[in-house]
PyMOL Python script that loads the backbone (N, CA, C, O; Angstrom):
from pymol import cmd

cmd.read_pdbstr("""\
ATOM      1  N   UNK A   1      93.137 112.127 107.129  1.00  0.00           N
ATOM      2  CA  UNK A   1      93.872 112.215 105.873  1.00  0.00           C
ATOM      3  C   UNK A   1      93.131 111.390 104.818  1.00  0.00           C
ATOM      4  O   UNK A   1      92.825 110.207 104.969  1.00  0.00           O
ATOM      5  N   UNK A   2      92.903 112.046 103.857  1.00  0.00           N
ATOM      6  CA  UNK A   2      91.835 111.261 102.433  1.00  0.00           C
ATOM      7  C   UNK A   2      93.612 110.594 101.873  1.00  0.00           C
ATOM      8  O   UNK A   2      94.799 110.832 102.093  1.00  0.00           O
ATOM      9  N   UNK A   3      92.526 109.414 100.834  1.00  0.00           N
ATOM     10  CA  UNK A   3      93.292 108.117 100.393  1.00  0.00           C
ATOM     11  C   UNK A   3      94.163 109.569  99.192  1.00  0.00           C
ATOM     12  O   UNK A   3      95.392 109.630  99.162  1.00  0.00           O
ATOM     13  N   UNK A   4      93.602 110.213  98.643  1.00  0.00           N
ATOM     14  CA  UNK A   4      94.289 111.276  97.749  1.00  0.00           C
ATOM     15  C   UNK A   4      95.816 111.763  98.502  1.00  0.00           C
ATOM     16  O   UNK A   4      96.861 111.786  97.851  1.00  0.00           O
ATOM     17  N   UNK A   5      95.766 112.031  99.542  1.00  0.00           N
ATOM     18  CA  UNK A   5      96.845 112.898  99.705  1.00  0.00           C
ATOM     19  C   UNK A   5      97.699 111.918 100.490  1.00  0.00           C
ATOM     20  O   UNK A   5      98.890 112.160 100.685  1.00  0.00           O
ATOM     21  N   UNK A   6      97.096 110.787 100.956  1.00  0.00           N
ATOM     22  CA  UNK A   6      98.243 109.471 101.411  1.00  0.00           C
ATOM     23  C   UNK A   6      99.183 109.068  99.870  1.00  0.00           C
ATOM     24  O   UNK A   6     100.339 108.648  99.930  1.00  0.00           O
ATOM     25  N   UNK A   7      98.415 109.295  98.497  1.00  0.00           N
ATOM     26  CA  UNK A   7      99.031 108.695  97.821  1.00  0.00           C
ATOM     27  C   UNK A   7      99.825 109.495  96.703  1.00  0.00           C
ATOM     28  O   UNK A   7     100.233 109.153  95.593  1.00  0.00           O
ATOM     29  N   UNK A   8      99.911 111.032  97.612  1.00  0.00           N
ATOM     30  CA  UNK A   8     100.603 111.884  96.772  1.00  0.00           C
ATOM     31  C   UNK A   8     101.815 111.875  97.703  1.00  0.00           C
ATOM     32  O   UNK A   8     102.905 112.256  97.275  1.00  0.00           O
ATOM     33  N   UNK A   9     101.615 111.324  99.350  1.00  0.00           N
ATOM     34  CA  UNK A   9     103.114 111.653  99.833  1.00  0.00           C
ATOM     35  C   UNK A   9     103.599 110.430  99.710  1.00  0.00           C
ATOM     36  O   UNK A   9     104.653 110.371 100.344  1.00  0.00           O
ATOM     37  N   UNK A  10     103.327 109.370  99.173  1.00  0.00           N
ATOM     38  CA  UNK A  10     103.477 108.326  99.211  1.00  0.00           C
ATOM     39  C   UNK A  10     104.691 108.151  97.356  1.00  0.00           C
ATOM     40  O   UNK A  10     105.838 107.731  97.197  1.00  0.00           O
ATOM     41  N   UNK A  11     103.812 108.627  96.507  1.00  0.00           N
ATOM     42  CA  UNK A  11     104.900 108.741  95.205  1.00  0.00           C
ATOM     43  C   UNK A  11     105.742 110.176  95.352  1.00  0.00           C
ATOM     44  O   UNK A  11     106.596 110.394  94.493  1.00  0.00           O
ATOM     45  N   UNK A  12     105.622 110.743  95.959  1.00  0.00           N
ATOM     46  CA  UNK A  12     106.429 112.110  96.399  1.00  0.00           C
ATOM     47  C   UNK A  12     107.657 111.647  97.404  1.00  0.00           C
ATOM     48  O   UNK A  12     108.585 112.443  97.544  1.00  0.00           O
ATOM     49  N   UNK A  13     107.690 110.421  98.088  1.00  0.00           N
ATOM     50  CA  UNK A  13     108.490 109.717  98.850  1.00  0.00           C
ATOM     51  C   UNK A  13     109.682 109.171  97.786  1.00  0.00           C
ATOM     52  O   UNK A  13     110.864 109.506  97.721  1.00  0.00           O
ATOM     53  N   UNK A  14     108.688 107.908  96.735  1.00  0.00           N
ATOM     54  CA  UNK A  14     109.468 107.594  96.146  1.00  0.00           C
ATOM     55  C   UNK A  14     110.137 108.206  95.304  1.00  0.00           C
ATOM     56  O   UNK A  14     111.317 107.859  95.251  1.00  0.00           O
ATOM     57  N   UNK A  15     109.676 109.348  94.316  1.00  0.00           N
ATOM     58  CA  UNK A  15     110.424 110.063  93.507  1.00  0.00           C
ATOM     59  C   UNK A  15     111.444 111.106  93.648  1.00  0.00           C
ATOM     60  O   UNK A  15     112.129 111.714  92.826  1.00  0.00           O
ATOM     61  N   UNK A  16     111.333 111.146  95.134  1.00  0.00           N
ATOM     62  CA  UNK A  16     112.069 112.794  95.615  1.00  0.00           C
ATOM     63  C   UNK A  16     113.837 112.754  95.393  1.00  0.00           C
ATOM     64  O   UNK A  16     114.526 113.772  95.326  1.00  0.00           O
ATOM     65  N   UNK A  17     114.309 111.492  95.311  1.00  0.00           N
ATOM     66  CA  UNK A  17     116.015 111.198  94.713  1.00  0.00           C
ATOM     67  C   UNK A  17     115.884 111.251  93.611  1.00  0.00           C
ATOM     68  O   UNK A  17     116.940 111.637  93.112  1.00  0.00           O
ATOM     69  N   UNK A  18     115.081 111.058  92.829  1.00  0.00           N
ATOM     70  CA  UNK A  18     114.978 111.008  91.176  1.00  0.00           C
ATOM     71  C   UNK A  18     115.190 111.704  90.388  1.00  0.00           C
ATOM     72  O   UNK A  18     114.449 112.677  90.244  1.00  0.00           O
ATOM     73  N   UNK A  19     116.478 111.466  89.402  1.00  0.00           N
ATOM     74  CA  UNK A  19     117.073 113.004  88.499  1.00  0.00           C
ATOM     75  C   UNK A  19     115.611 113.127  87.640  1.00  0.00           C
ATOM     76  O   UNK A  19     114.572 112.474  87.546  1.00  0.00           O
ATOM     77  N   UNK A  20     116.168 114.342  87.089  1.00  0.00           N
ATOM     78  CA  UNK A  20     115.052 114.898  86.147  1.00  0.00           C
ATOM     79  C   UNK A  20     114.591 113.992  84.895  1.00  0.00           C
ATOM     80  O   UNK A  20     113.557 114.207  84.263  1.00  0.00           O
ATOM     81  N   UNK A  21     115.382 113.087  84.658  1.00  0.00           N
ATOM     82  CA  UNK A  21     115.483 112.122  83.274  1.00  0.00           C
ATOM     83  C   UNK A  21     115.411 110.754  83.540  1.00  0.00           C
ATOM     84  O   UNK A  21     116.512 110.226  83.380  1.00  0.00           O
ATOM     85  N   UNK A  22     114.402 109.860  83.939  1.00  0.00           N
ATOM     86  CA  UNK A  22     114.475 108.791  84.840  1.00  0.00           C
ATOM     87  C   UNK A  22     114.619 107.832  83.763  1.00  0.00           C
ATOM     88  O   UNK A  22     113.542 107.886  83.170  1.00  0.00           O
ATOM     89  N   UNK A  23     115.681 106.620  82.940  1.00  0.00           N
ATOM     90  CA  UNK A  23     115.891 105.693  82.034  1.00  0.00           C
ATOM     91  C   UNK A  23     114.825 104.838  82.999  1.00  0.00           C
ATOM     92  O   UNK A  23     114.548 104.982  84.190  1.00  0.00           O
ATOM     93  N   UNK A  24     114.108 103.425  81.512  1.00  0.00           N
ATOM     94  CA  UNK A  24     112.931 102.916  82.536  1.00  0.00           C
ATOM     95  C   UNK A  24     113.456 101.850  83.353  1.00  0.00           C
ATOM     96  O   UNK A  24     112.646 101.160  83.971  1.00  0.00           O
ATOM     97  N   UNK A  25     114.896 101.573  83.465  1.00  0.00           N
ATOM     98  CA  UNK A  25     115.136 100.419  84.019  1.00  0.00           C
ATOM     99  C   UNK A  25     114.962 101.442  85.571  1.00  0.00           C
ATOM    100  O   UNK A  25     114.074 101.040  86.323  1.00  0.00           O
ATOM    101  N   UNK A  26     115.497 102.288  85.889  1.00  0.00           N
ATOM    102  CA  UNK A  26     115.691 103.149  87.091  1.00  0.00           C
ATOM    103  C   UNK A  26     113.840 103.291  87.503  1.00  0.00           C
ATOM    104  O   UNK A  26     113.347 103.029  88.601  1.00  0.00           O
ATOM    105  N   UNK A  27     113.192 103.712  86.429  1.00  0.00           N
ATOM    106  CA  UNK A  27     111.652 103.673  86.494  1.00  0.00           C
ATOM    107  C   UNK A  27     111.379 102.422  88.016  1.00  0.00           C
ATOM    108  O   UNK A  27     111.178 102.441  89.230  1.00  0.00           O
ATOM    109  N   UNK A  28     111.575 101.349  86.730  1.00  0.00           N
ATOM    110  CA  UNK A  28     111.037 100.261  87.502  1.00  0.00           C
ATOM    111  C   UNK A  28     111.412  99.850  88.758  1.00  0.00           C
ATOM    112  O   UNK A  28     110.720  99.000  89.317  1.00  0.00           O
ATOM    113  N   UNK A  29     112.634 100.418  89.444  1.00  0.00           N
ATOM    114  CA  UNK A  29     113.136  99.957  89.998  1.00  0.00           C
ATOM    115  C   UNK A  29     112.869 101.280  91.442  1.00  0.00           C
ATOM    116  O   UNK A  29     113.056 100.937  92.610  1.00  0.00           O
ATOM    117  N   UNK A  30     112.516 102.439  91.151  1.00  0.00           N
ATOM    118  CA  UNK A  30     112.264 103.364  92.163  1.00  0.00           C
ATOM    119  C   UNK A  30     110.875 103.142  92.350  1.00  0.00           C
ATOM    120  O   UNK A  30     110.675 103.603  93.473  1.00  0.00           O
ATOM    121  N   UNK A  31     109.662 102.655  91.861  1.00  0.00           N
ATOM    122  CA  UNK A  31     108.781 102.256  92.150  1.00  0.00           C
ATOM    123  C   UNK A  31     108.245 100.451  92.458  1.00  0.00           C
ATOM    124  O   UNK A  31     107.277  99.735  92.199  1.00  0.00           O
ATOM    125  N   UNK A  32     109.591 100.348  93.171  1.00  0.00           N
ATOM    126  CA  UNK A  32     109.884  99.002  93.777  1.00  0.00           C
ATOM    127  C   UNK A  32     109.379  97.863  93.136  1.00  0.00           C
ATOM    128  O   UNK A  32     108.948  96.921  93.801  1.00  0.00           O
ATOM    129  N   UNK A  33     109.390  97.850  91.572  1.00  0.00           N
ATOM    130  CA  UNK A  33     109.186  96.699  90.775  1.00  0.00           C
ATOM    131  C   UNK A  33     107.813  96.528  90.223  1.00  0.00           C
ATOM    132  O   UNK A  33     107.547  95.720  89.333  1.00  0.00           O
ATOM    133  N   UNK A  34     106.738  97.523  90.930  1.00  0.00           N
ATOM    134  CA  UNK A  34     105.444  97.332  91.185  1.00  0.00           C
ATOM    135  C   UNK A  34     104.906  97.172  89.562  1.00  0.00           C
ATOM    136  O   UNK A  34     103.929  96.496  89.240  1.00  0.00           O
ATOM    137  N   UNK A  35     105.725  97.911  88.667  1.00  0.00           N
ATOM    138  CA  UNK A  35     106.031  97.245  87.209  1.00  0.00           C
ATOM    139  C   UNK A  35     107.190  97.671  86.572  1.00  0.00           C
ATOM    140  O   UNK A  35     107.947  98.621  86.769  1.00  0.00           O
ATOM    141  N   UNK A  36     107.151  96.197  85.264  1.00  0.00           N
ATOM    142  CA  UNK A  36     108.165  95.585  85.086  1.00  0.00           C
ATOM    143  C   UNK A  36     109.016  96.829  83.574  1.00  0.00           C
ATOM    144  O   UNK A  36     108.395  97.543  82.787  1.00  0.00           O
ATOM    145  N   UNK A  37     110.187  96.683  83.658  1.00  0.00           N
ATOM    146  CA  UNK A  37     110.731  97.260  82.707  1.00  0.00           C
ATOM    147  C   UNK A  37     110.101  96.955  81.432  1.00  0.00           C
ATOM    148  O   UNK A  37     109.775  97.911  80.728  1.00  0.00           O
ATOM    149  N   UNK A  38     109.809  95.388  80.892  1.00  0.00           N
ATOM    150  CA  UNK A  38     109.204  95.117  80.002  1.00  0.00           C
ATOM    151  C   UNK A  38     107.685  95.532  79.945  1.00  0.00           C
ATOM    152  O   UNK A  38     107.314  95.665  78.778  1.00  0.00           O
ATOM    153  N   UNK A  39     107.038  95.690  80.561  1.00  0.00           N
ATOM    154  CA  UNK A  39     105.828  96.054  80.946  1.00  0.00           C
ATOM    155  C   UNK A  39     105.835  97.863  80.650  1.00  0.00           C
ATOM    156  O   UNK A  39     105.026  98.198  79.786  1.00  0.00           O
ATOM    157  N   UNK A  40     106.493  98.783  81.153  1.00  0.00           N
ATOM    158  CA  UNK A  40     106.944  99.873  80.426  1.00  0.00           C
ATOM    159  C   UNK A  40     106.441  99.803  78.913  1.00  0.00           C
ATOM    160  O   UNK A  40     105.418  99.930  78.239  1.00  0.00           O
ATOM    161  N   UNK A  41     107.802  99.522  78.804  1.00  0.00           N
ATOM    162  CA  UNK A  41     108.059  98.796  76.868  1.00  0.00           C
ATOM    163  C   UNK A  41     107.165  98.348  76.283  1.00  0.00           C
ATOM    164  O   UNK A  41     107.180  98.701  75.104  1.00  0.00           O
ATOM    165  N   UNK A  42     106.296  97.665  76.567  1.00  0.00           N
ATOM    166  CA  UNK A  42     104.846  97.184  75.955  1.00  0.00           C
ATOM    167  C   UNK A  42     103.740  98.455  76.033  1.00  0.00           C
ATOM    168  O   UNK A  42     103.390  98.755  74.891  1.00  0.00           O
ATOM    169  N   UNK A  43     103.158  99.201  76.966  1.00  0.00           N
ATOM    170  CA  UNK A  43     102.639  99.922  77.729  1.00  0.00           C
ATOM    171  C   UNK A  43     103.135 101.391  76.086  1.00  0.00           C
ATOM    172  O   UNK A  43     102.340 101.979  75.353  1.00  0.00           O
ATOM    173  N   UNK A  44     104.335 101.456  76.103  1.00  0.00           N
ATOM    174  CA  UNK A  44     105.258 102.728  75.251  1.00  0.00           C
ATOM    175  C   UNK A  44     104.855 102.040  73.825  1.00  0.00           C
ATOM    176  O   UNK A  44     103.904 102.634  73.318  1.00  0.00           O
ATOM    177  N   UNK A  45     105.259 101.111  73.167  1.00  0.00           N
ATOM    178  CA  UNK A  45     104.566 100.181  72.166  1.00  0.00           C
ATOM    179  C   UNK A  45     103.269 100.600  71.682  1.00  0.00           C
ATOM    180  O   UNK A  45     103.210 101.095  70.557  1.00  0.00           O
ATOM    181  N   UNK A  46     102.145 100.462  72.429  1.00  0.00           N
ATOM    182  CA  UNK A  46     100.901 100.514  72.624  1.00  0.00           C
ATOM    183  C   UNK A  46     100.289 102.153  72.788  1.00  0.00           C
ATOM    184  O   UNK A  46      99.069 102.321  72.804  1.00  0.00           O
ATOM    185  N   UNK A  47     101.272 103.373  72.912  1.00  0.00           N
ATOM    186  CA  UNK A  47     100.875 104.392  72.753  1.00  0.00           C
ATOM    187  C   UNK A  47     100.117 104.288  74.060  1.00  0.00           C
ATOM    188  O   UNK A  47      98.919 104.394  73.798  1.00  0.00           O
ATOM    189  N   UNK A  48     100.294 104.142  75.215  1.00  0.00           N
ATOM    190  CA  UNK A  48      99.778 103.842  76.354  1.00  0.00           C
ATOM    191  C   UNK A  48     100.560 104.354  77.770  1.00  0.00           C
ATOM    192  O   UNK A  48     100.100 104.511  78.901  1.00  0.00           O
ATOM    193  N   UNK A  49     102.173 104.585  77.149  1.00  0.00           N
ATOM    194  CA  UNK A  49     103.361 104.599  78.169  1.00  0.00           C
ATOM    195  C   UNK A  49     102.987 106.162  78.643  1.00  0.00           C
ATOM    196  O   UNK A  49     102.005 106.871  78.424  1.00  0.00           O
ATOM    197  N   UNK A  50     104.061 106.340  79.297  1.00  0.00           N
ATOM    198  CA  UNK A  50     104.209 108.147  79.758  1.00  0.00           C
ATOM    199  C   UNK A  50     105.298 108.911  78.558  1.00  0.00           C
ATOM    200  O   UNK A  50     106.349 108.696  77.954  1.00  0.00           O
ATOM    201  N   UNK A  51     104.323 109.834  78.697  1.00  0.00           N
ATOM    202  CA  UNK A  51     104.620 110.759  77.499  1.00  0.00           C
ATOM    203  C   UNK A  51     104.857 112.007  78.047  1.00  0.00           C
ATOM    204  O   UNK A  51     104.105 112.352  78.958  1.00  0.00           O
ATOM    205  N   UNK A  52     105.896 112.901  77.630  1.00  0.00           N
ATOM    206  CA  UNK A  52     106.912 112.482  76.455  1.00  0.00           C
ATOM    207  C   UNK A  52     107.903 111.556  76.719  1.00  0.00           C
ATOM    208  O   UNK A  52     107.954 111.221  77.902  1.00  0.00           O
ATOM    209  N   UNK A  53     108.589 111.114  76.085  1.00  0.00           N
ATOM    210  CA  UNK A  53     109.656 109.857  76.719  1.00  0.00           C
ATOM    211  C   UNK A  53     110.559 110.256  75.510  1.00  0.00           C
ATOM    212  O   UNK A  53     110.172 110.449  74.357  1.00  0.00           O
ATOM    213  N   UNK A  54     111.777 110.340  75.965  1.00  0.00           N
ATOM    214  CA  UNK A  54     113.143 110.458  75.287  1.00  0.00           C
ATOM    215  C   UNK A  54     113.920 109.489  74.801  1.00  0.00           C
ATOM    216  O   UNK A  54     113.772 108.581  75.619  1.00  0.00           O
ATOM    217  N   UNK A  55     114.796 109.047  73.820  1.00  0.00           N
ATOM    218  CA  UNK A  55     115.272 107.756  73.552  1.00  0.00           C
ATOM    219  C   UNK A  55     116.327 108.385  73.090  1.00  0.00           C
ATOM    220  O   UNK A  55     116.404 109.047  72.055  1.00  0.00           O
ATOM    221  N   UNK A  56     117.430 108.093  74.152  1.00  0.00           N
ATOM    222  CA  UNK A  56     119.342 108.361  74.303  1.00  0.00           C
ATOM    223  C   UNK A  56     119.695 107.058  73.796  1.00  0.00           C
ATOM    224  O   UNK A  56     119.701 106.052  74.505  1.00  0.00           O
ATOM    225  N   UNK A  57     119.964 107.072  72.681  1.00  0.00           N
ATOM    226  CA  UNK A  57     120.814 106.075  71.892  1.00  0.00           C
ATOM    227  C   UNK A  57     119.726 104.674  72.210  1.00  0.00           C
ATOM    228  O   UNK A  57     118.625 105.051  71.808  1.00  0.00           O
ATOM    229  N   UNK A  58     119.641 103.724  72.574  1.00  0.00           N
ATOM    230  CA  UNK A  58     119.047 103.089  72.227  1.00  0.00           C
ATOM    231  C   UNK A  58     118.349 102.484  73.521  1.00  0.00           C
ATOM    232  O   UNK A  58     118.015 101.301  73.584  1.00  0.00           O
ATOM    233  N   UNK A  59     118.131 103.529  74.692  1.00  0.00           N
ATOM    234  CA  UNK A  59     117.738 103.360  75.719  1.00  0.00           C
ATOM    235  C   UNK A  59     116.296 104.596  75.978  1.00  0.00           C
ATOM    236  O   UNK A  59     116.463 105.751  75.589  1.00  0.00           O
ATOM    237  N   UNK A  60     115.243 104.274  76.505  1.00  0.00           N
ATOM    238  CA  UNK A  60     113.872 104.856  76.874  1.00  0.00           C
ATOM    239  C   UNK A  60     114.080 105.417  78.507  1.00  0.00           C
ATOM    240  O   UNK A  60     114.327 104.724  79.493  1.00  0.00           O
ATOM    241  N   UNK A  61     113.872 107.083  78.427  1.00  0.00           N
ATOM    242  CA  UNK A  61     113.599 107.647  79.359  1.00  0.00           C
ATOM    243  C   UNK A  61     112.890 108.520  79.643  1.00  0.00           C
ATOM    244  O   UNK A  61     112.755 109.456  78.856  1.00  0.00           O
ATOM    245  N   UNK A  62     112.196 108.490  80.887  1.00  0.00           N
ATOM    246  CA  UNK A  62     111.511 109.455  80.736  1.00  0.00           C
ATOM    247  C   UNK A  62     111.064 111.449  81.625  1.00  0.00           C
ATOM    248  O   UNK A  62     110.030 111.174  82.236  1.00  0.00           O
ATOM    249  N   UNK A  63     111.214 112.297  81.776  1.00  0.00           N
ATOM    250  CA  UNK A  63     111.063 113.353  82.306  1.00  0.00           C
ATOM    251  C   UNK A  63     110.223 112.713  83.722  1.00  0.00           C
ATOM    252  O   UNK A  63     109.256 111.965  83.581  1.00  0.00           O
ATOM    253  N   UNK A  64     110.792 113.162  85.212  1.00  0.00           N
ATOM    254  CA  UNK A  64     110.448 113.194  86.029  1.00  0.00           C
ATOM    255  C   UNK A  64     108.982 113.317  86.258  1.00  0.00           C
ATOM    256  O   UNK A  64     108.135 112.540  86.699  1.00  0.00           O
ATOM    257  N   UNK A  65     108.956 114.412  85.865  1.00  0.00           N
ATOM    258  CA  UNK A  65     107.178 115.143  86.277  1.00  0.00           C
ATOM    259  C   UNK A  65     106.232 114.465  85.945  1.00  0.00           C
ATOM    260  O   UNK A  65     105.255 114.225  86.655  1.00  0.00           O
ATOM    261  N   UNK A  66     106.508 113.898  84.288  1.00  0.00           N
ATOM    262  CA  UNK A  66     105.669 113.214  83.498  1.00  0.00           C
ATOM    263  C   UNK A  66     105.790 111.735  83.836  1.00  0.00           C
ATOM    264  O   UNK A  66     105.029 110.965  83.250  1.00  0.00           O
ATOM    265  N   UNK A  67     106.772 111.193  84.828  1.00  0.00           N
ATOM    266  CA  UNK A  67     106.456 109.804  85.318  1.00  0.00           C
ATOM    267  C   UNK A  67     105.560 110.214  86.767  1.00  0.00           C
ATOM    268  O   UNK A  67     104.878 109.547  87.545  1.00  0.00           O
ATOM    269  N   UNK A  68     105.808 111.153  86.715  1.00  0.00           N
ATOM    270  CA  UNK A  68     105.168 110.810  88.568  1.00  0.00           C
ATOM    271  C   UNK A  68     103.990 111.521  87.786  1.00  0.00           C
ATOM    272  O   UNK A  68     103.153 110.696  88.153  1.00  0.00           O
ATOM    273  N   UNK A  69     103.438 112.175  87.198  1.00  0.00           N
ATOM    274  CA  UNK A  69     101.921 112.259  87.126  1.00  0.00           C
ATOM    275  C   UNK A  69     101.473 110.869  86.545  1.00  0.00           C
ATOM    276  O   UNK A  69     100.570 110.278  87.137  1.00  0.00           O
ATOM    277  N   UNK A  70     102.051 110.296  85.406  1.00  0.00           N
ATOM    278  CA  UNK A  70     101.516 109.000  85.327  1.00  0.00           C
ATOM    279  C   UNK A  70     101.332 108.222  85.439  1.00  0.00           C
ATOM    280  O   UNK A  70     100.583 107.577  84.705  1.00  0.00           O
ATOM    281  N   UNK A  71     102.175 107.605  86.897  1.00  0.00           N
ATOM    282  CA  UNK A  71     102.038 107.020  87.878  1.00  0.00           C
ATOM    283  C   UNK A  71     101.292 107.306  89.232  1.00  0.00           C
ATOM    284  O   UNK A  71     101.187 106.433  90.094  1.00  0.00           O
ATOM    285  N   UNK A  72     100.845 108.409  89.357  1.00  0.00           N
ATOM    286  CA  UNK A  72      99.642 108.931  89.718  1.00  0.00           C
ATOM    287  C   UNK A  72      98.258 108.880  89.564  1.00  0.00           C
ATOM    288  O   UNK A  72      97.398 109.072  90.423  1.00  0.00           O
ATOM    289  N   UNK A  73      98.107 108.563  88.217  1.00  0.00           N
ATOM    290  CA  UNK A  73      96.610 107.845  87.608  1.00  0.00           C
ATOM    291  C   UNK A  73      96.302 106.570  87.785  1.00  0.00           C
ATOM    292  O   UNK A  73      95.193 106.060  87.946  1.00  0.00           O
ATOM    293  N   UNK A  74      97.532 106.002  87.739  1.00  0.00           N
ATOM    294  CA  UNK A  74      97.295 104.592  87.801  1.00  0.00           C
ATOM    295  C   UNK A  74      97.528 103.747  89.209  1.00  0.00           C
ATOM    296  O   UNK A  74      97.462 102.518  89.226  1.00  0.00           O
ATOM    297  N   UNK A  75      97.833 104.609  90.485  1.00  0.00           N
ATOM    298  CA  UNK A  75      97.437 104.189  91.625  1.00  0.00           C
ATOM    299  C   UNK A  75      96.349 104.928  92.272  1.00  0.00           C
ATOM    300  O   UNK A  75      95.895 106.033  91.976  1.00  0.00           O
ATOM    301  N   UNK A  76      95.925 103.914  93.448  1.00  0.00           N
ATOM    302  CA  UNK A  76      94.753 104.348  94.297  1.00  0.00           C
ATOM    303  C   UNK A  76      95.213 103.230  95.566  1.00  0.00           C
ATOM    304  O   UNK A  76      96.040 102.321  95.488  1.00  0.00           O
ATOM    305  N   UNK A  77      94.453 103.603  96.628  1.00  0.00           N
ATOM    306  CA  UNK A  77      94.902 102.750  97.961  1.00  0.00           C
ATOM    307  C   UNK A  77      93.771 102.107  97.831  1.00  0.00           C
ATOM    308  O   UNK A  77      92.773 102.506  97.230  1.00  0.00           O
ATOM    309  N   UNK A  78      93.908 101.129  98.378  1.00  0.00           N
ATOM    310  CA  UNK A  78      92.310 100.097  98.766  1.00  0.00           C
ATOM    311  C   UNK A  78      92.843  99.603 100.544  1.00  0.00           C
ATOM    312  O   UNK A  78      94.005  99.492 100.934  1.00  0.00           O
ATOM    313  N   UNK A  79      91.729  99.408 101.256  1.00  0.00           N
ATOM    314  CA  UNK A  79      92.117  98.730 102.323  1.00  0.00           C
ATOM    315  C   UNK A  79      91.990  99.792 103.664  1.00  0.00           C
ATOM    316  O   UNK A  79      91.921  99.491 104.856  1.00  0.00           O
ATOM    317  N   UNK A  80      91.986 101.113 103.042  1.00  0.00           N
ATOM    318  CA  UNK A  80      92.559 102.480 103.078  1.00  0.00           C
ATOM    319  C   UNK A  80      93.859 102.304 104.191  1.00  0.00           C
ATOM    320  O   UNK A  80      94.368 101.186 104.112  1.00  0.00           O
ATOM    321  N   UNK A  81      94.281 102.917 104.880  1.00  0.00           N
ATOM    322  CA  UNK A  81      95.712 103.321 105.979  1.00  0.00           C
ATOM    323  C   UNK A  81      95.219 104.065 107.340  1.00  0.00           C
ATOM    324  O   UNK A  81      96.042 104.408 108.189  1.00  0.00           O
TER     325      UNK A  81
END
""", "prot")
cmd.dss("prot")
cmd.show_as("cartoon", "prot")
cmd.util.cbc("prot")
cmd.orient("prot")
């Protein structure tokens, strides 16, 4: 098994309960903290966050698909498994 497809069942694990509209506190918290809500928020700030992202009254969320692909770029395994 290549480090690629360990780390597609690996965010395919974590996201698979995840409604379609993930608010980033839920973000941070289905990808076990690995970053921070504020860290989001800075990241979205910076034109850097996952896009598109929705803002329900005065809370940041974002479309399923478009968190798990962009949380997809930004991991890799080291150590390999």
């Amino acid at each position: 098994m290549n480090d690629q497809s360990t780390i597609e069942e690996i965010i395919q694990n974590l996201f698979h309960k995840a409604p379609e509209l993930i608010p980033r506190k839920m973000l941070s918290e289905i990808v076990g903290g690995t970053i921070s809500v504020k860290y989001f928020a800075n990241l979205d700030s910076e034109g850097n966050g996952i896009k598109p992202r929705m803002r329900v009254g005065g809370r940041v969320a974002y479309p399923k698909d478009a968190a798990i692909d962009w949380f997809k770029q930004r991991c890799k395994l080291e150590g390999g498994m």
